[in-house]
N, C-alpha and C positions, 0 to 999 in steps of 0.2 A: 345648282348655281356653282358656277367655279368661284374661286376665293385665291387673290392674289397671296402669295405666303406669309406678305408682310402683312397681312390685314387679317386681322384676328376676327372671331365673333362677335362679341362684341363693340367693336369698328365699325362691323358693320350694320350692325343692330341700331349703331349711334348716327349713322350716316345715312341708313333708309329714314329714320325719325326726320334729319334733317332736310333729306330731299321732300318728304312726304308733306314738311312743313311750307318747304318753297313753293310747290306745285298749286299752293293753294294763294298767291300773291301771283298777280299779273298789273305788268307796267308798260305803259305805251314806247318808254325809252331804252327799259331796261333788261339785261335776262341776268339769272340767278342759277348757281348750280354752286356745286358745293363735293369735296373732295375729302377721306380721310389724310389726316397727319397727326404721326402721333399715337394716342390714346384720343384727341377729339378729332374736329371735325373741321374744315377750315372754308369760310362762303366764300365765292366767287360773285361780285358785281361787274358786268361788262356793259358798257353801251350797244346798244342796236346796229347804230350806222356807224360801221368801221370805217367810213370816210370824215368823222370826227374826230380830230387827234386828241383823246382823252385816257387817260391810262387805265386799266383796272384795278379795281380795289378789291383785298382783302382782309376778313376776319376774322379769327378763329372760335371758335367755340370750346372751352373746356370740358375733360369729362364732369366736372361737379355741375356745372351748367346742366349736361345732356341727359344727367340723370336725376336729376330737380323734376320733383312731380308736378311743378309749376312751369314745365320747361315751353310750352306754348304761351306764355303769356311773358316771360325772360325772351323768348326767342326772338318773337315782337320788336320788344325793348330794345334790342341789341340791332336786329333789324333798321329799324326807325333811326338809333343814333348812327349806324354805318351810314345809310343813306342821307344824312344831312352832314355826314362831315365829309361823304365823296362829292357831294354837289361844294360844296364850299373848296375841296380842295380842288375843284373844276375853273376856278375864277384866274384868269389870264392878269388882270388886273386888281386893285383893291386902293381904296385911298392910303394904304402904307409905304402902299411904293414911290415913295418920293421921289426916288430917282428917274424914276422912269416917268412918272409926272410932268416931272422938268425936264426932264428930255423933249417931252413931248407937247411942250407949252401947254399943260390943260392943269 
């Protein structure tokens, strides 16, 4: 296996765990992959259909995380709350936007 220089052992020790973890989650909308930076690990959220103009989201993992013998059930965790605050930060609208509201007589 070749090994970029800036990516130590480690890294990458940290980053197959984390790919090993996504492989095992599958989503009708969504794909998962995940990148070193750093000493951790940083997820990737992207939408399916790139003709949805929705941004991607990112997460990082730290190493005290990655090396938590609990780390599949934190991962989860972390997991689960990424994905309700990318869906949330998805909302074009929200009853806060008054302005826009009234802009738009509703």
């Amino acid at each position: 296996m070749l090994y970029n220089s800036s990516v130590t052992e480690v890294s990458q020790t940290r980053l197959d765990r984390v790919l090993a973890q996504l492989r095992l989650y599958e989503h009708p909308l969504l794909n998962f992959s995940a990148r070193s930076k750093s000493d951790g690990v940083e997820v990737i959220i992207t939408f399916k259909d790139e003709n949805v103009p929705v941004h991607t989201y990112y997460f990082d993992l730290h190493p005290r995380d990655l090396d938590d013998p609990q780390f599949e059930w934190s991962f989860q965790r972390q997991l689960y709350d990424a994905l309700h605050d990318y869906f949330v930060e998805m909302f074009i609208r929200t009853p806060q936007d008054r302005a826009d509201r009234q802009k738009k007589g509703l």
